[in-house]
Residue, then its C-alpha position, 0 to 999 in steps of 0.5 A: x500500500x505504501x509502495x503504491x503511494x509513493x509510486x503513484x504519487x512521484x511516478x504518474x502525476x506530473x512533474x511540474x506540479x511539484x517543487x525539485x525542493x520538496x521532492x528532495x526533501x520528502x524522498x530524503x525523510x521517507x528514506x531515513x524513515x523506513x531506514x529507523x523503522x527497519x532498524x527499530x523493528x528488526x528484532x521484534x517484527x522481521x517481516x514488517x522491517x523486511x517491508x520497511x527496508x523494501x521500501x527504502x530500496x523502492x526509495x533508492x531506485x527512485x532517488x535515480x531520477x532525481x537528477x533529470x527531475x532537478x533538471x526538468x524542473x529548474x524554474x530557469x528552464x526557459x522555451x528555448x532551453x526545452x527545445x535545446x532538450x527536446x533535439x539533444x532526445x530527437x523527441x520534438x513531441x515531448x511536453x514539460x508541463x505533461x512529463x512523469x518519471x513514468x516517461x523517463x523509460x519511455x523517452x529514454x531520457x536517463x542516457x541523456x542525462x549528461x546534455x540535460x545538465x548541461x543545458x539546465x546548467x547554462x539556462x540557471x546561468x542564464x537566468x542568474x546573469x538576468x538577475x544580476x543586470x536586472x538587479x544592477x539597472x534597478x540600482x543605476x536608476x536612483x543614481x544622480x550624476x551631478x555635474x558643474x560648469x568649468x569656467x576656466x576652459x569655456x562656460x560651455x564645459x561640464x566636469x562631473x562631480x562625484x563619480x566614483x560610485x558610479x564608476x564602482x557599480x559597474x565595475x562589480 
């Protein structure tokens, strides 16, 4: 029953439904808990720690999945990068908003892996230089240059006054 569960629940339903974080975290937790379940059984009750520690095997093979979940469901993950993983599998059908692990087998996906990191890996880069330019425009905006006249030269000259920070922000 409890197999059944955990393999309905992470295998069949979509995986954009979920948050990588909170598969992660909730694989990890059933993990050591049926690891502390079997131990503690283990003496008084071997066939229900011998379930216990079934589980826990249907929890490792699953936990192979986890690096093509990272990947598929990177919040970074743009079109164009679903594209890119759609060619790297010569699968043009295959739908994000539509993929199980139950399709990992059927697509074949697992003997991609290493291009689909590559391309989740260059998309997280992407969105977090994104960031960084976005976060740096919003700052230059409240910036004020000031300038004043430079007589000396001609009244039509200006020298910029305090443009040291500046300066800094664009350099970082």
């Amino acid at each position: 029953m409890v197999k059944n569960n955990i393999q309905y629940e992470y295998v069949k339903n979509t995986l954009m439904s979920y948050t990588y974080e909170d598969m992660d975290e909730n694989v990890t937790k059933c993990h050591q808990k049926c690891f502390s379940l079997a131990k503690t059984l283990d003496d008084d009750h071997e066939e229900a720690a011998e379930v216990a520690r079934e589980v826990r095997k249907a929890i490792e093979e699953f936990n192979k999945n986890m690096p093509l979940i990272k990947c598929i469901t990177l919040p970074a993950l743009q079109e164009e990068d679903w594209r890119q993983i759609k060619e790297a599998v010569d699968i043009e059908t295959m739908d994000r908003d539509q993929i199980t692990v139950e399709k990992f087998t059927d697509y074949k996906l697992h003997d991609h892996l290493q291009v689909i990191e590559e391309i989740a890996s260059s998309a997280q880069r992407k969105a977090n230089l994104n960031k960084k330019l976005k976060d740096m425009k919003d700052e230059l905006k409240e910036f004020k240059l000031q300038h004043s006249t430079y007589p000396r030269v001609n009244p039509f000259t200006h020298v910029l006054k305090e443009y040291d920070e500046v300066i800094t922000k664009l350099e970082d």
